[in-house]
C-alpha positions in Angstrom: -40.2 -14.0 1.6 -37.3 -16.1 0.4 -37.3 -13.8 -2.9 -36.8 -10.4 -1.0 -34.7 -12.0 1.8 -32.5 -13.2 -1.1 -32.7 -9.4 -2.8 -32.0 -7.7 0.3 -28.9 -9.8 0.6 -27.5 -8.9 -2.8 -28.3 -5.3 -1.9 -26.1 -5.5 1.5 -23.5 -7.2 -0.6 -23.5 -4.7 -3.2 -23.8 -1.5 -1.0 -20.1 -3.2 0.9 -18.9 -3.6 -2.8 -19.2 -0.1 -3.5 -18.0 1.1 -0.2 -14.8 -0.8 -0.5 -14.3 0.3 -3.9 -14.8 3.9 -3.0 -12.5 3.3 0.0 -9.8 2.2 -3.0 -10.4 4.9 -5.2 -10.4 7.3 -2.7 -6.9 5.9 -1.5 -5.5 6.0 -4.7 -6.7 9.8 -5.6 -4.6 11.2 -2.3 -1.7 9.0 -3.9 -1.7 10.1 -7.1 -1.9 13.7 -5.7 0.7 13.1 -3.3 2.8 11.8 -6.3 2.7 15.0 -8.1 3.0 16.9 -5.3 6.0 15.0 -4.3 7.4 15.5 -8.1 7.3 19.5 -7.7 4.2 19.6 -10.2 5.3 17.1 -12.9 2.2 15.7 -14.0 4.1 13.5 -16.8 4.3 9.8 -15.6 6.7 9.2 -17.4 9.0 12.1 -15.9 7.3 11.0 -12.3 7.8 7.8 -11.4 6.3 7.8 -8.2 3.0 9.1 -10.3 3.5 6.2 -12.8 3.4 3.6 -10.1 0.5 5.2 -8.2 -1.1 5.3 -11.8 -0.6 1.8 -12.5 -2.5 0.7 -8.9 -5.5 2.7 -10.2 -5.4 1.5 -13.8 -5.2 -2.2 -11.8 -8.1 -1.5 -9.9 -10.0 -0.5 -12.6 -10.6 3.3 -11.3 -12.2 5.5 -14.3 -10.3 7.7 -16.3 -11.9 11.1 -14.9 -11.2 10.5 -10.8 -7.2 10.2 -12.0 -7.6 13.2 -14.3 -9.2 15.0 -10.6 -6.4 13.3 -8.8 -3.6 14.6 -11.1 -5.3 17.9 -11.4 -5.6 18.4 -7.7 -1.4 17.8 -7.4 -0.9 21.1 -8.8 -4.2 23.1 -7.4 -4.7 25.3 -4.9 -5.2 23.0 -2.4 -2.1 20.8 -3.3 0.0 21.3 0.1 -3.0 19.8 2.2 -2.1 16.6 1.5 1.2 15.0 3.0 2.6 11.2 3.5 3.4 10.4 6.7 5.0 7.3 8.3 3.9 6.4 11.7 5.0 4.0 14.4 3.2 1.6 16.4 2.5 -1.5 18.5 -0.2 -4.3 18.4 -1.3 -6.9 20.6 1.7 -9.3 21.9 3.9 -6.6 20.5 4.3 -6.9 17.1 5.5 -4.0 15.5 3.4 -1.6 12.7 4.9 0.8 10.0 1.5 2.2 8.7 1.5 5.0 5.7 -0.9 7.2 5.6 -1.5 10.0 2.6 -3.7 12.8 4.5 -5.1 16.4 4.0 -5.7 16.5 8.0 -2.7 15.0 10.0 -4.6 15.5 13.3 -7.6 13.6 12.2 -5.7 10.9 10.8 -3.5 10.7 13.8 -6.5 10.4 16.1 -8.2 7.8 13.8 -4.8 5.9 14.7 -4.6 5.9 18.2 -8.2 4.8 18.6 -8.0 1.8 16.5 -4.7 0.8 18.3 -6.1 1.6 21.6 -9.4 -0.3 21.1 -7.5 -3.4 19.9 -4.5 -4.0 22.9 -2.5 -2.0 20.6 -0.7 1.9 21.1 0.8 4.2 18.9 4.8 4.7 19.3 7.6 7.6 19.1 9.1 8.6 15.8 12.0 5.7 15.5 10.6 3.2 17.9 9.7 0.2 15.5 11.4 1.7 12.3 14.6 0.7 12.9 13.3 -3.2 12.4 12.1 -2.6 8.8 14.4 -1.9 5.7 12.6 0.4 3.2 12.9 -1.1 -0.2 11.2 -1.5 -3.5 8.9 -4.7 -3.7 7.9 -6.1 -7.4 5.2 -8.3 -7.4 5.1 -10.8 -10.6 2.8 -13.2 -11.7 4.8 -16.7 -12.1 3.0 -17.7 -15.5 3.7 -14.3 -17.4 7.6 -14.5 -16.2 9.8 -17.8 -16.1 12.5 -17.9 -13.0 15.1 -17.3 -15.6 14.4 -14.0 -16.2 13.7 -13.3 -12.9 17.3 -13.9 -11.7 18.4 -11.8 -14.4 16.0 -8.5 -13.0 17.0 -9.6 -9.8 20.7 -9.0 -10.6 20.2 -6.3 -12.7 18.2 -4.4 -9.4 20.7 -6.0 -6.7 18.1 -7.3 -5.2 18.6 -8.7 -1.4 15.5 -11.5 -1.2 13.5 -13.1 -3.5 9.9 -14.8 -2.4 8.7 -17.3 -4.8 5.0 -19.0 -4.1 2.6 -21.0 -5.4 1.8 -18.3 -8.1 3.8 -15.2 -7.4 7.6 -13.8 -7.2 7.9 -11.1 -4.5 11.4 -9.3 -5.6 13.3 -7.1 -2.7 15.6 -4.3 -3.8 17.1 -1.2 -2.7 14.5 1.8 -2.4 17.1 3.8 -4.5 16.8 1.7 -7.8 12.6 2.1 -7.6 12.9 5.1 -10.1 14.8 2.7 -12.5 12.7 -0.1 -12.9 11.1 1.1 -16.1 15.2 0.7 -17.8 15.7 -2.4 -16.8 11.7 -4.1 -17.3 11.1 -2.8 -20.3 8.5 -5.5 -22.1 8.6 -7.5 -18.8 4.9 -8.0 -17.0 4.2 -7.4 -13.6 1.6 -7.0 -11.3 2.5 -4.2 -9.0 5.9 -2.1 -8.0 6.0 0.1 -5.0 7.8 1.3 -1.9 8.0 -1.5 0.6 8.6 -1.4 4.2 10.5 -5.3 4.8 11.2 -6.8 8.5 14.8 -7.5 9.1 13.3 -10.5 11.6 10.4 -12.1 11.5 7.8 -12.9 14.8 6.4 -16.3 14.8 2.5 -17.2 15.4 1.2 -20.0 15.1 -1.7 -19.4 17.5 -4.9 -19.2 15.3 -6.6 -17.0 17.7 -3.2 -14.2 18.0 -3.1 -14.0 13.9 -6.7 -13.8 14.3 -6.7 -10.7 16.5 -3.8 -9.1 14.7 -5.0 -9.2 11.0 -8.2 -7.8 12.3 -6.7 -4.5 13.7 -4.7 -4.2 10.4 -7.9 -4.7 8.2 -9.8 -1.7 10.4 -6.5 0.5 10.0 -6.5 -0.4 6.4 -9.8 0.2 6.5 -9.3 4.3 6.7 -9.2 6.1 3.8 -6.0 8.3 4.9 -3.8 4.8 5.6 -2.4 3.4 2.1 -0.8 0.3 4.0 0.1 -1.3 7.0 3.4 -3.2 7.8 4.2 -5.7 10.2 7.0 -8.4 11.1 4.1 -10.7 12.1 
């Protein structure tokens, strides 16, 4: 009994492993499309930088060869037009404001999924403009503090203008205009990093320190992350 109650929980675990990595690879495909439809057809990433980065995530999270080949190939098929990015607005529980970004062939199933999941969970969707205006869209470079010493990254972080830098225990989170995103590869060059994409940054910050409040929040941005249309969530939690 212990045998097959101990195989039957590998087997659960496994079955969620490959769910949330289809979940992943599935994200990444509509971004990578996205990214060449965005770039009017260029399927070069090194003409494309928006294709590049979205290229990078997948090579990061180790998606095979042939689903970005699909992806890529998709971008400039005859379905290519299905799939847009759009931003929407919301609110959680106690108020704190969402920025989620979705990449979706079906904007009214998407924006269904949405308003359920914030309905269910004290939340509701806003108007176009409502919470926006608290977040600064910006690049975000995420690096891993023992491939890059602090010297160098004051010197990116000139070179970008950058507006805030987060250092913690293991990671520099760099802040800089959106504008200078399609640069980064000129001013890198043989610098490691972990990830560079569009962020969406609060200009203030709201405070919890009730367990059970960060509790409730993070779970209604893991089910909206959860979606395969929503690419990320933002919050000034």
């Amino acid at each position: 009994m212990s045998g097959h109650s101990k195989w039957s929980n590998i087997k659960r675990k496994k079955e969620a492993n490959d769910k949330i990595r289809g979940n992943i690879f599935g994200k990444l495909s509509h971004l990578i499309t996205l990214s060449v439809v965005e770039g009017g057809g260029n399927t070069d990433p090194d003409n494309n930088v928006k294709l590049r980065l979205a290229i990078e995530k997948a090579h990061a999270s180790n998606m095979p060869k042939e689903n970005i080949k699909r992806a890529i190939e998709k971008g400039v098929g005859p379905d290519k037009n299905q799939i847009k990015e759009i931003i929407y607005e919301g609110f959680g529980p106690y108020g704190v404001s969402l920025i989620i970004l979705a990449a979706t062939d079906n904007q009214n199933r998407t924006l269904s999924e949405i308003r359920n999941i914030l309905e269910k969970h004290q939340g509701k969707l806003g108007n176009s403009g409502s919470v926006s205006y608290q977040f600064q869209k910006c690049g975000l470079i995420v690096f891993d503090e023992s491939q890059v010493d602090q010297d160098k990254i004051l010197m990116i972080s000139d070179q970008l203008k950058a507006f805030d830098i987060i250092e913690t225990e293991d990671r520099y989170y760099l802040y800089f205009p959106y504008e200078h995103l399609g640069h980064i590869k000129n001013f890198l060059k043989d610098v490691r990093y972990e990830s560079a994409e569009v962020d969406f940054k609060p200009q203030t910050i709201m405070p919890f320190t009730d367990d059970e409040k960060i509790k409730k929040i993070s779970e209604l941005i893991d089910l909206l992350e959860a979606s395969d249309d929503i690419q990320k969530v933002f919050t000034n939690l």
